[in-house]
C-alpha positions as CSV (number, residue, x, y, z in Angstrom):
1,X,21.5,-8.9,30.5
2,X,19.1,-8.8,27.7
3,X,18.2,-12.8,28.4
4,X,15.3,-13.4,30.5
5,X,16.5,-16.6,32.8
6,X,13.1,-17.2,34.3
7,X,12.3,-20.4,32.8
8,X,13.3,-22.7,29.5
9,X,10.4,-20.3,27.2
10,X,11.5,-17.3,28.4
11,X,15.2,-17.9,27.6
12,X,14.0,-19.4,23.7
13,X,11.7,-16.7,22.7
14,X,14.2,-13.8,24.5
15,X,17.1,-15.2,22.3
16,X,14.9,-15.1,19.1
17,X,14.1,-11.5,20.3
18,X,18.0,-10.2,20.8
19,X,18.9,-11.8,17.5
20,X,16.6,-9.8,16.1
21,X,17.0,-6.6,17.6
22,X,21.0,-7.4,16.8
23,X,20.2,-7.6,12.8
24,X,17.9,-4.7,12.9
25,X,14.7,-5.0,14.1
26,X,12.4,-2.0,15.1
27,X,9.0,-3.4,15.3
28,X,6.7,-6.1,16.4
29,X,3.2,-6.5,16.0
30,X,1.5,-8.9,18.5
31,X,-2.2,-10.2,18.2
32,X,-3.8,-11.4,21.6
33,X,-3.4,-15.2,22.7
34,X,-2.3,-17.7,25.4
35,X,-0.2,-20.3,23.4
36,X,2.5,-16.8,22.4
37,X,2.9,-15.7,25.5
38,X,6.6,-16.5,25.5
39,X,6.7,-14.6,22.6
40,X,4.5,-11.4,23.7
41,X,6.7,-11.1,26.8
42,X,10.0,-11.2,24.9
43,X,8.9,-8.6,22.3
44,X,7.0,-6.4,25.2
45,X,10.2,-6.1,27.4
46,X,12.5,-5.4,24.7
47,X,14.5,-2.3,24.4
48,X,14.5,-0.7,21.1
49,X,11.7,-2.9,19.7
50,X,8.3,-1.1,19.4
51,X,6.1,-3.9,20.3
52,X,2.4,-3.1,19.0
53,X,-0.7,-5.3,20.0
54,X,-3.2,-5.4,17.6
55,X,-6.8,-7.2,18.4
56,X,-7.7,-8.6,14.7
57,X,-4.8,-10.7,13.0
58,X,-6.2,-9.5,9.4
59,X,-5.6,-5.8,10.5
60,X,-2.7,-6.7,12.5
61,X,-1.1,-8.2,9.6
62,X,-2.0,-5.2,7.3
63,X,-0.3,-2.9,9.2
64,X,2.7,-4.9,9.6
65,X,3.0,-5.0,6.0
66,X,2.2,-1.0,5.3
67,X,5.4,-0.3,8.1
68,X,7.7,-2.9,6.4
69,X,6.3,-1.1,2.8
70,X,7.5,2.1,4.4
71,X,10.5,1.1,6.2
72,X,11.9,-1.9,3.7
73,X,13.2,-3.8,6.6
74,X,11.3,-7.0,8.1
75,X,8.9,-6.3,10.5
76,X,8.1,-9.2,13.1
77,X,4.4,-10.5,12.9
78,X,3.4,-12.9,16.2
79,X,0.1,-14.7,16.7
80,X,-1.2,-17.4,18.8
81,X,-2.0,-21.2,18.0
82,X,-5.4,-22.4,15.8
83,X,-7.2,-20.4,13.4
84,X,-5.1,-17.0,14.6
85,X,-2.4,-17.8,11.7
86,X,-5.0,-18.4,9.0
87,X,-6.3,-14.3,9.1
88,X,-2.9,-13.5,8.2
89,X,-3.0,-15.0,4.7
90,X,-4.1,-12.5,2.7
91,X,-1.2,-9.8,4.0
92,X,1.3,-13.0,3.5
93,X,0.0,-13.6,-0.5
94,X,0.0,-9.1,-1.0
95,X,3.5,-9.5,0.9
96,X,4.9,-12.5,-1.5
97,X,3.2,-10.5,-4.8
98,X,4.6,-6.8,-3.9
99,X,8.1,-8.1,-2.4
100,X,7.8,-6.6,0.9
101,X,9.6,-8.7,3.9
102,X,8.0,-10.4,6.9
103,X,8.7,-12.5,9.2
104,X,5.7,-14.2,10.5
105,X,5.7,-16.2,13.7
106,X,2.7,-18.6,14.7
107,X,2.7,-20.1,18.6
108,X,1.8,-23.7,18.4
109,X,0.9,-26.2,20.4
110,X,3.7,-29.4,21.0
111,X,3.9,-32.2,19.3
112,X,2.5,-34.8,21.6
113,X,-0.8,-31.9,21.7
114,X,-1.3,-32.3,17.5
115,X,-4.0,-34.8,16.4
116,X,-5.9,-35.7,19.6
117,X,-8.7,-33.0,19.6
118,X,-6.7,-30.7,21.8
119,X,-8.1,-27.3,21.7
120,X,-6.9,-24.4,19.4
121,X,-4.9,-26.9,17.8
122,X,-5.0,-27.0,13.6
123,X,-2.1,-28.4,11.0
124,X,0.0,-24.9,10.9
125,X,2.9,-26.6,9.2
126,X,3.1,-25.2,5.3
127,X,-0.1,-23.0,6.5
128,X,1.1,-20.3,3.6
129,X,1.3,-22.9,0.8
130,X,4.0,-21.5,-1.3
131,X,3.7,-18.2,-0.4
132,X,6.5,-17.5,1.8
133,X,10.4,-16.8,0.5
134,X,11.1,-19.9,2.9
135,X,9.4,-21.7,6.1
136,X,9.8,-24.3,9.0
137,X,8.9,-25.4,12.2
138,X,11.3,-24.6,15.1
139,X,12.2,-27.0,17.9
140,X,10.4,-27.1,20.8
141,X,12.2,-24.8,23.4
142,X,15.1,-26.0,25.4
143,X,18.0,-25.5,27.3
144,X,20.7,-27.0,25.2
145,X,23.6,-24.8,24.2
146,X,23.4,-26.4,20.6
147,X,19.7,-25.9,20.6
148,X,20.1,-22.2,21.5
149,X,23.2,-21.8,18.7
150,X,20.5,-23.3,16.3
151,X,17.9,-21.2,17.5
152,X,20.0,-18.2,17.1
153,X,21.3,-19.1,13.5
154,X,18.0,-20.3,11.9
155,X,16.8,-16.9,13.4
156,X,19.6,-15.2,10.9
157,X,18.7,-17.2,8.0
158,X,14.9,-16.2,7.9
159,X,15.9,-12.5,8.7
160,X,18.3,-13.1,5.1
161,X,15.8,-15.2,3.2
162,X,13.1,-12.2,4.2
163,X,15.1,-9.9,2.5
164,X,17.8,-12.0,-0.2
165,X,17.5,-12.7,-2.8
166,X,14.0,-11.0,-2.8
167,X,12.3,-9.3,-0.5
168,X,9.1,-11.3,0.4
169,X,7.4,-13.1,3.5
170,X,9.2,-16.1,6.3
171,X,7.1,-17.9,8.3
172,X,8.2,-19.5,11.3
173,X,6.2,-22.0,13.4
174,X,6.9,-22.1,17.4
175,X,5.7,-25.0,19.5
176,X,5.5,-24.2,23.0
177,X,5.1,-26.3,25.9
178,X,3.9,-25.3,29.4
179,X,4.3,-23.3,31.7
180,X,3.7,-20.1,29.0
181,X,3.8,-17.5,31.7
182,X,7.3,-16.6,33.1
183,X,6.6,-18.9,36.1
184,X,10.2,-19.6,37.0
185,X,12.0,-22.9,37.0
186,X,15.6,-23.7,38.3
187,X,16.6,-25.1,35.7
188,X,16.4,-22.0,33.9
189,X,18.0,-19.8,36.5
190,X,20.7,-22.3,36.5
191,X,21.9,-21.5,32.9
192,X,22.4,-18.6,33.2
193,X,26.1,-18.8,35.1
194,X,27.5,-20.3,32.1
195,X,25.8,-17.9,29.2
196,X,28.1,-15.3,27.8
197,X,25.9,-13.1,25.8
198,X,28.8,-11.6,24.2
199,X,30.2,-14.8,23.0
200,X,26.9,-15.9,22.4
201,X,25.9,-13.1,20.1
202,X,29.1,-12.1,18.7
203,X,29.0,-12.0,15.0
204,X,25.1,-11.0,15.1
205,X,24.5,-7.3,13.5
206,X,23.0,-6.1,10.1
207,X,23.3,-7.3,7.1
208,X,26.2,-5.6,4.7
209,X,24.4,-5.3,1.6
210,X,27.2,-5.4,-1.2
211,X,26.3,-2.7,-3.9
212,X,26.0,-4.3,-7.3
213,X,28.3,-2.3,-10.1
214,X,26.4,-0.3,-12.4
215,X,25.8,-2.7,-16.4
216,X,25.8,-0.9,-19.5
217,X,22.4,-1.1,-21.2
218,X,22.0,-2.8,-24.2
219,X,23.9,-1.3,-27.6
220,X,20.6,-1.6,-29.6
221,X,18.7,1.0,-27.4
222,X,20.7,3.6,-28.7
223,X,20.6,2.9,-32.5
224,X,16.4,2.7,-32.0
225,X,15.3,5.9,-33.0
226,X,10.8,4.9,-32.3
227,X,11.6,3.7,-28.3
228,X,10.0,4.3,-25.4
229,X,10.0,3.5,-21.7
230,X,7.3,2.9,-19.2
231,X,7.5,3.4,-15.4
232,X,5.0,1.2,-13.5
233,X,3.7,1.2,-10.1
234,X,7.4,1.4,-7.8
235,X,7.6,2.2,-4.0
236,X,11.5,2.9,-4.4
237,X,13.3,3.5,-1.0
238,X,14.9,6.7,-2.5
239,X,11.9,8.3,-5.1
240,X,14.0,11.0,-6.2
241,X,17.4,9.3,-7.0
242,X,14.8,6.5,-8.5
243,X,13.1,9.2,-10.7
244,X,16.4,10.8,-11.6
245,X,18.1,7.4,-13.3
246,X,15.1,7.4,-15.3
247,X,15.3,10.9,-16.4
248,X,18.8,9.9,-17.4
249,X,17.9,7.2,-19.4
250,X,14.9,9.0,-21.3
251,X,17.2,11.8,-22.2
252,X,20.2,9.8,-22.6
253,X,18.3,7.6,-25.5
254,X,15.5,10.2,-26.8
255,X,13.0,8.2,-25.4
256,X,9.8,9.5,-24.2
257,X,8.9,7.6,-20.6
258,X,4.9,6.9,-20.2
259,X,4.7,6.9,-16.1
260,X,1.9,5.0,-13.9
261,X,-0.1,7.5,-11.6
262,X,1.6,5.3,-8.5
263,X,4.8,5.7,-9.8
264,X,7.0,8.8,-8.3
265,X,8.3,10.3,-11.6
266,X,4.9,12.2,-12.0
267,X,6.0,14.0,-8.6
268,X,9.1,14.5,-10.3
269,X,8.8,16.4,-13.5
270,X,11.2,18.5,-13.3
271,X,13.4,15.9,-13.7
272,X,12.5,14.7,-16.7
273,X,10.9,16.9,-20.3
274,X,9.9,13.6,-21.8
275,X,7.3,12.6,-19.0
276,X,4.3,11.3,-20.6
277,X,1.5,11.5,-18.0
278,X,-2.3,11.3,-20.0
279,X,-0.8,7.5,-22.3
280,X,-4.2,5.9,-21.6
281,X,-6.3,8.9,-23.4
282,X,-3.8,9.6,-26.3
283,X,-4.1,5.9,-27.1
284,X,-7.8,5.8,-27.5
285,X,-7.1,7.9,-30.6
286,X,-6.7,4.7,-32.9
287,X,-5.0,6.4,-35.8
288,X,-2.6,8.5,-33.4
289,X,-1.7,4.8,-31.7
290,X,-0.9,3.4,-34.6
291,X,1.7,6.6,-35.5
292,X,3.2,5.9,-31.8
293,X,4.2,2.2,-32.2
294,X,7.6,2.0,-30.8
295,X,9.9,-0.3,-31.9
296,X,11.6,-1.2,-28.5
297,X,10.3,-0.5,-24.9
298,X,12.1,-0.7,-21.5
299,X,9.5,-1.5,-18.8
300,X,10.5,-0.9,-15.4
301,X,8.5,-2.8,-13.2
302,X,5.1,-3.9,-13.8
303,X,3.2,-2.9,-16.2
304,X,0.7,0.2,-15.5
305,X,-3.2,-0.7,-14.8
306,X,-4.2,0.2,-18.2
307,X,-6.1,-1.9,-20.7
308,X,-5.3,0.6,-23.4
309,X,-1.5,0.4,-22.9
310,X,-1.8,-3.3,-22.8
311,X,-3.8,-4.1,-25.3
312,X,-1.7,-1.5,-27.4
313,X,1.2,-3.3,-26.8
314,X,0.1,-6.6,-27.5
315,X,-0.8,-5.2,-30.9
316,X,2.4,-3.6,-31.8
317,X,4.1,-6.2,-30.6
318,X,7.8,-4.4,-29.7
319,X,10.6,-5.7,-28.7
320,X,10.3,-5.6,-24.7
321,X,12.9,-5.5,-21.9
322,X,12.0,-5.7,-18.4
323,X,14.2,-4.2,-15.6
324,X,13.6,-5.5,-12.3
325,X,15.8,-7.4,-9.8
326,X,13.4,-9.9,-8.5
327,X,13.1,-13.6,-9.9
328,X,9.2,-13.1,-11.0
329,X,7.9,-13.2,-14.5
330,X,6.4,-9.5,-14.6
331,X,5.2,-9.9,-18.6
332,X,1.5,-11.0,-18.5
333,X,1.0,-10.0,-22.0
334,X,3.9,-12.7,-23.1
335,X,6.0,-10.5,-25.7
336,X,9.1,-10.7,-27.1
337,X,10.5,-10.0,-24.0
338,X,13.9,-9.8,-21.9
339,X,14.1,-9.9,-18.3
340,X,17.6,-7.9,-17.2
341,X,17.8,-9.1,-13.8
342,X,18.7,-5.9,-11.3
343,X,17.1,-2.6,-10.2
344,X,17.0,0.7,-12.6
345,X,19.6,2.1,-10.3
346,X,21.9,-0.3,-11.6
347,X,21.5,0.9,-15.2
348,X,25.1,3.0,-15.6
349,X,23.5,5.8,-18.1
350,X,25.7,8.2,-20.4
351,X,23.4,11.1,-20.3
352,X,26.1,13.9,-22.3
353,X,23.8,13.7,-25.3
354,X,21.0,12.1,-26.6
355,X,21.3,9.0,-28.9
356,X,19.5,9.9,-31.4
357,X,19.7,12.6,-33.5
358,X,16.2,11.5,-35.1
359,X,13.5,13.3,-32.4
360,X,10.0,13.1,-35.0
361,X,8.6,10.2,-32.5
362,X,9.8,11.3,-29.4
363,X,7.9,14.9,-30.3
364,X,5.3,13.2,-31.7
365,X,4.4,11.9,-28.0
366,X,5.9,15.4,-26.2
367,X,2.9,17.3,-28.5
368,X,0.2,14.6,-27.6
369,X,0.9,15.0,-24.3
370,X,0.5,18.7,-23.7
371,X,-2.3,18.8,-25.7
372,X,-4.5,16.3,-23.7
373,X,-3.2,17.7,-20.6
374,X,-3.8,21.1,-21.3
375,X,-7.5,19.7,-22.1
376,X,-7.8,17.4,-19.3
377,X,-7.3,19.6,-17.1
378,X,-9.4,22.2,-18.5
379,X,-12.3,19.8,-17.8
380,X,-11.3,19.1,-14.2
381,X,-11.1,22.7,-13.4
382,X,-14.9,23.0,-14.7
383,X,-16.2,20.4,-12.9
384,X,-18.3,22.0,-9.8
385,X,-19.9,18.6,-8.6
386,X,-18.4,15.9,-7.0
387,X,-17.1,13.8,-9.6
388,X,-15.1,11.1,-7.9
389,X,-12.4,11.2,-10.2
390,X,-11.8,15.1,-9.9
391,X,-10.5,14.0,-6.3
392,X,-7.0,12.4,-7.7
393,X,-6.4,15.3,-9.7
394,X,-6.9,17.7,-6.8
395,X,-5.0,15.6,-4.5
396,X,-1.9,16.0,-7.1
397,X,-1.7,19.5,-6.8
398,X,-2.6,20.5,-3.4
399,X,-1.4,17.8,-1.2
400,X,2.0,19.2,1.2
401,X,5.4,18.6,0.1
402,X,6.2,15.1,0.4
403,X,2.6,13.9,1.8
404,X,2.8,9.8,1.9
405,X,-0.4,8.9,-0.4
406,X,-1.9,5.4,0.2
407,X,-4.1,4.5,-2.8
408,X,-6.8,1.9,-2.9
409,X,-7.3,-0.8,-5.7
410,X,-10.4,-0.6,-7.8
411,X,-11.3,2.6,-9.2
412,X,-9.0,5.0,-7.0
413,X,-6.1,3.4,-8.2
414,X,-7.6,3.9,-11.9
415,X,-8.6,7.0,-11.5
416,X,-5.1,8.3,-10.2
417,X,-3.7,6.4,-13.3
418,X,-6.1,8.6,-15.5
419,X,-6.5,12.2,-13.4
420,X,-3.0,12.7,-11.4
421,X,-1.3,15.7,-12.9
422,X,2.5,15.9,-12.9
423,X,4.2,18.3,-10.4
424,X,7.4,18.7,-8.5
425,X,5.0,17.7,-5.3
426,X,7.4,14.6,-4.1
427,X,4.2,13.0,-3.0
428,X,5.0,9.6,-2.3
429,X,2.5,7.2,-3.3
430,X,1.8,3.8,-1.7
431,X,-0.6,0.8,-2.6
432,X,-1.1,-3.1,-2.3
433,X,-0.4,-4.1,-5.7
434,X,0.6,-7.1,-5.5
435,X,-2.9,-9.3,-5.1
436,X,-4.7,-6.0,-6.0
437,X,-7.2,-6.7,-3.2
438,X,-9.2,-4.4,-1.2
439,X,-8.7,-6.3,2.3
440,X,-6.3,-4.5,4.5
441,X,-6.7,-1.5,3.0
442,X,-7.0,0.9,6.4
443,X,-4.8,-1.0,8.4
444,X,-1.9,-0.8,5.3
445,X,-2.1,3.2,5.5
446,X,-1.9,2.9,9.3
447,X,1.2,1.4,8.6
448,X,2.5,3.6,6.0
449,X,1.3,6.4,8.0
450,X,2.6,5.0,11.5
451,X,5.9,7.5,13.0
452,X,6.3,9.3,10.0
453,X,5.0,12.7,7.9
454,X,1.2,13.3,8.2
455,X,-0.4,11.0,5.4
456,X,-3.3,10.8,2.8
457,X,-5.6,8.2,1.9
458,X,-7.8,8.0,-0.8
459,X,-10.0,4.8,-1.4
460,X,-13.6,3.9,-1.9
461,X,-16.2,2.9,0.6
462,X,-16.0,-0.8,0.2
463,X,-12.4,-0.7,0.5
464,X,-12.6,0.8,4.0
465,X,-15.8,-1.4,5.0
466,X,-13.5,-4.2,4.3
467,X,-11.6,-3.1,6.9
468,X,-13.2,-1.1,9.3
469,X,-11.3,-2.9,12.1
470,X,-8.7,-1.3,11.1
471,X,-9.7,1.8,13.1
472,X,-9.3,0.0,16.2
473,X,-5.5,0.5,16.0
474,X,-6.2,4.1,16.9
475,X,-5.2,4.1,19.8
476,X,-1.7,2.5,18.9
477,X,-1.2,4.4,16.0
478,X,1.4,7.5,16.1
479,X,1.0,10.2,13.8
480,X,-1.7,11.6,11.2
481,X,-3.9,9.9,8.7
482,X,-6.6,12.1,6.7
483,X,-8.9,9.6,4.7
484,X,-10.6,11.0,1.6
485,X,-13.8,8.2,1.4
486,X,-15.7,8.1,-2.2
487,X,-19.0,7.5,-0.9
488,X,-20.6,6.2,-4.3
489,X,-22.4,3.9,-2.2
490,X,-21.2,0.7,-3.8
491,X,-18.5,-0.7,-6.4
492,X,-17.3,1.7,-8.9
493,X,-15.2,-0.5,-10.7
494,X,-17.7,-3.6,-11.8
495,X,-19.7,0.1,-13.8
496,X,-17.3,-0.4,-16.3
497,X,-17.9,-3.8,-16.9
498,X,-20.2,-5.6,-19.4
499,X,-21.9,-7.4,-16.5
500,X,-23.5,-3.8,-15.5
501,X,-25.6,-4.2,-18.5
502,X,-27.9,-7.2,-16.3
503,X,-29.7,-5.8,-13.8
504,X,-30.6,-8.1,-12.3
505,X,-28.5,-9.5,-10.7
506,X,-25.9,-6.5,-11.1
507,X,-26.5,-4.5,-8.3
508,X,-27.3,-6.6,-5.6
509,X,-24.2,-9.1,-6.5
510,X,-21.8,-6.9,-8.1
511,X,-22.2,-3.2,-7.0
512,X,-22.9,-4.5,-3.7
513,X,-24.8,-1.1,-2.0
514,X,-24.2,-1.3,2.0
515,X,-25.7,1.5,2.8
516,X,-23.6,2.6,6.0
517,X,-24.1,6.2,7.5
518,X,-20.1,6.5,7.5
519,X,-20.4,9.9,10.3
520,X,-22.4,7.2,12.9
521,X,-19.5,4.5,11.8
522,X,-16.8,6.8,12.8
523,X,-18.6,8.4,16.4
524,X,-18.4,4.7,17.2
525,X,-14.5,3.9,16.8
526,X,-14.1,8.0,17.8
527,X,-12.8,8.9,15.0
528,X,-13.3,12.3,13.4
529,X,-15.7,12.5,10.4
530,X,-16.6,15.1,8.4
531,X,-19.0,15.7,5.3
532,X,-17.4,17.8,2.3
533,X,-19.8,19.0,-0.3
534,X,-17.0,21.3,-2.3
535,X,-14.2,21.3,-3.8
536,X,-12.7,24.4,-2.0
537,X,-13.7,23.0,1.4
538,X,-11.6,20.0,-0.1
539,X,-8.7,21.9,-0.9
540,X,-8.5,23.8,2.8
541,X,-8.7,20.7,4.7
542,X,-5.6,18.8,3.0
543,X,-2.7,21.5,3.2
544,X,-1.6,21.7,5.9
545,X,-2.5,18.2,7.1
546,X,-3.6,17.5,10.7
547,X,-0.4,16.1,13.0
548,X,-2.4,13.5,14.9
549,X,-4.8,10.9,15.1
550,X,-6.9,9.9,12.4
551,X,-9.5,11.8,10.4
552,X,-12.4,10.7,7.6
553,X,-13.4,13.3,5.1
554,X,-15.9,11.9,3.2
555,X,-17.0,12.9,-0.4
556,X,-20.2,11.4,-1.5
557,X,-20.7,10.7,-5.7
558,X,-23.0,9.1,-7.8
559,X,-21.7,6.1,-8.9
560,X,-23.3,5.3,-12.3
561,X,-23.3,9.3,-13.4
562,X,-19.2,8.8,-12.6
563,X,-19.1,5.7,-14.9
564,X,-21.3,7.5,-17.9
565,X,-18.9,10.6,-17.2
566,X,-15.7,8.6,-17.8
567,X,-17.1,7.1,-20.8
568,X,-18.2,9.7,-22.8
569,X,-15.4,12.5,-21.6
570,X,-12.1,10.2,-21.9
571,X,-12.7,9.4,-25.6
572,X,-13.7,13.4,-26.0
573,X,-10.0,14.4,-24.7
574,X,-8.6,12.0,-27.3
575,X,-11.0,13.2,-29.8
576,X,-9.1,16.3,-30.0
577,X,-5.7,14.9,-31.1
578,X,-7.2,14.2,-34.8
């Protein structure tokens, strides 16, 4: 019997568990404390649940989030009472923002303990603020058959409310009262003569998700002979159908799509002729932007990183209609825009023959393109140093079939915006973009990385110093992580800002140098660290990829040469369009 009768705790927070595991649990990640006990035994002696303890809640919650990222299903998060909870706010906030689901459950002290100076004791209720898809405090444990049903079917609603109607965090507070350990009481034993866990649990499985019928897009898209689509950041369970519907669409209307670095199309080119990959350098070239002004433009998603796209669009001021199935407003730019409420796979596309017999814009873009790529990547093949951004563009073409990427914010994520060459690679790429925040960042690839295909890692050295506790789920972690550390010995990003121009106080309070001798840092959590100095010694160590454990290759830059490099070389490529 899956229930463990041993006392009234035991029987709540084994319940909680089998409901769980019924509607499709596979993982649990537990941080260390007293006041969960209950909860740590359930998950620990459950079959079919991988219960994971994790020392540090921050990390802990990271890694929650990158296996629920990877997975798409909830993946349970348990802490203890007091200030345990609060560390998990910044996963809960990237978790709300990038619509990934959790289901967060804080121990708490009773009632009758709340108020009175009892230890590790704080106001949990509402601890997320508005954060979570839904929240509540549970009843204390008991015994009751009607306490147990409602146990069981608030259990069901915050696995639905984690997912429906969009994915996103549920937090569940659980006041426990002693004993926490499974010291057994009588009382307890005594139930369980009259508990029929088939009755009980009848009716308890995973959800049927009900496929939506495929909506005709909008007549005017095919009359519009100057449109355009653009593919943000996605994470799409299924990359390649994903990239395929928009292939459709592009050649079904004529319309060129411009596609983030951290989307999948760009690992799908094949797919689709009208891929525009290098948007952010043709538009520098102010007279060729103002020939590209589309008329209409579908936006999948969010919008790309890119101040040039955005600040283009603002200027041209298109029509705009956003396809995504979530609630959220994702125009920050506020257009003339149109939210269609469901996912791009829902789009039914008539792809026999394009549109538009009028192709003068759509070429317009398909010649820009292949010119700055062809020079682009002319430049990155003659670069010998180690320019930081030369790394993204060698990732994209030597990187295994498939490889799981995990890109940090800042300037990786830019540069793979600007660098990362189409291919028919597959590479999956993965990120928090949701709060855009470097905490997390290690622990998030764990998670990405955790049971499945060796995976890749590229992020700067704050990033991972933001993190470095991260490494201690080594020993807990299954499978393969290579890390590819930009040692510029500070922040990359704030370089390109006007505040770089005041030094002092720029690079004490901004860059932020730390200084770290990252081969000493990795001896001490045992991992595996190695100094590249060249491009080819790059390329050897990344295909194949290692199958185990966790590995730091670390390329060390100059920081304000990278910035005075971008500056002068991006406007150069654009130069060459006039």
């Amino acid at each position: 019997m899956p229930i463990n009768f041993c006392n009234t705790n035991s029987v709540w927070a084994s319940i909680l568990t089998e409901t769980l595991k019924r509607l499709g649990l596979t993982t649990a990640v537990i941080c260390p404390g007293s006041r969960s006990a209950p909860l740590a035994v359930a998950f620990a002696q459950a079959d079919e649940v991988e219960a994971i303890p994790v020392l540090d809640e921050r990390s802990a919650a990271f890694f929650a989030l990158g296996i629920a990222k990877k997975s798409q299903r909830p993946v349970v998060l348990v802490c203890t009472s007091g200030t345990a909870g609060a560390n998990f706010y910044p996963a809960v906030i990237e978790a709300r923002e990038s619509r990934v689901p959790l289901l967060v459950l804080t121990a708490d002290r009773p009632p009758e303990l709340r108020d009175c100076h009892s230890g590790q004791t704080i106001d949990q209720l509402k601890l997320f603020g508005t954060y979570p898809n839904w929240q509540t405090e549970l009843a204390v444990p008991s015994l009751e058959m009607g306490m147990l049903s409602y146990l069981r079917q608030t259990i069901i609603h915050a696995w639905e409310r984690s997912l429906f109607p969009v994915p996103g965090p549920v937090h569940l507070n659980l006041p426990f009262r002693d004993p926490l350990a499974p010291i057994p009481q009588l009382d307890a034993d005594a139930l369980r003569l009259q508990f029929q866990p088939d009755d009980f649990f009848a009716g308890v499985e995973p959800l049927n998700l009900v496929e939506t019928p495929a909506i005709a897009f909008p007549k005017e898209w095919s009359e519009c002979a100057k449109g355009m689509i653009i593919a943000g950041t996605a994470q799409p369970q299924s990359p390649r159908e994903y990239s395929s519907v928009i292939a459709n669409l592009s050649k079904s209307l004529g319309w060129p799509v411009l596609a983030e670095g951290l989307s999948p199309l760009r690992n799908y080119a094949q797919l689709n002729p009208y891929l525009i990959s290098t948007y952010d350098l043709i538009l520098r070239n102010q007279q060729l932007a103002q020939q590209l002004a589309p008329k209409m433009v579908i936006q999948l998603g969010d919008l790309p990183t890119s101040k040039e796209l955005r600040s283009w669009l603002v200027a041209t001021q298109a029509r705009r209609w956003i396809i995504d199935p979530s609630h959220h407003n994702l125009d920050p730019l506020h257009g003339q825009t149109t939210h269609l409420r469901l996912s791009v796979e829902q789009l039914a596309v008539e792809t026999s023959a394009m549109a538009s017999t009028q192709k003068e814009y759509l070429h317009l873009w398909c010649d820009a393109e292949a010119k700055v790529r062809s020079s682009l990547d002319q430049k990155m093949t003659a670069i010998n140093h180690l320019f930081e951004g030369k790394a993204a563009w060698l990732l994209s073409q030597t990187l295994p079939q498939g490889t799981p990427i995990f890109v940090a914010n800042s300037m990786p994520a830019r540069d793979v915006e600007f660098f990362w060459a189409p291919s028919n690679s597959a590479v999956q790429p993965f990120f928090n973009r949701g709060a855009n925040g470097i905490d997390g960042t290690l622990s998030a690839a764990l998670g990405i990385a955790h049971r499945h295909q060796s995976s890749v890692m590229l992020t700067g050295d704050l990033a991972l110093l933001h993190d470095t506790n991260g490494f201690l789920l080594r020993n807990k972690f299954v499978g393969h992580l290579t890390i590819i550390l930009i040692n510029n010995n500070g922040g990359g990003i704030f370089e390109g800002l006007p505040i770089a121009k005041f030094d002092p106080p720029f690079e004490e309070f901004f860059a932020t140098p730390q200084d770290i001798n990252f081969a000493q840092m990795c001896a001490t959590y045992n991992v595996e660290h190695e100094l590249v100095t060249s491009w080819e010694e790059l390329k050897q160590r990344l295909n194949p990829l290692p199958t185990h454990k966790i590995r730091v290759l670390e390329l060390q830059t100059n920081r304000k040469a990278d910035a005075q490099w971008r500056q002068e070389n991006l406007k150069k490529v654009a130069a060459i369009l006039s």
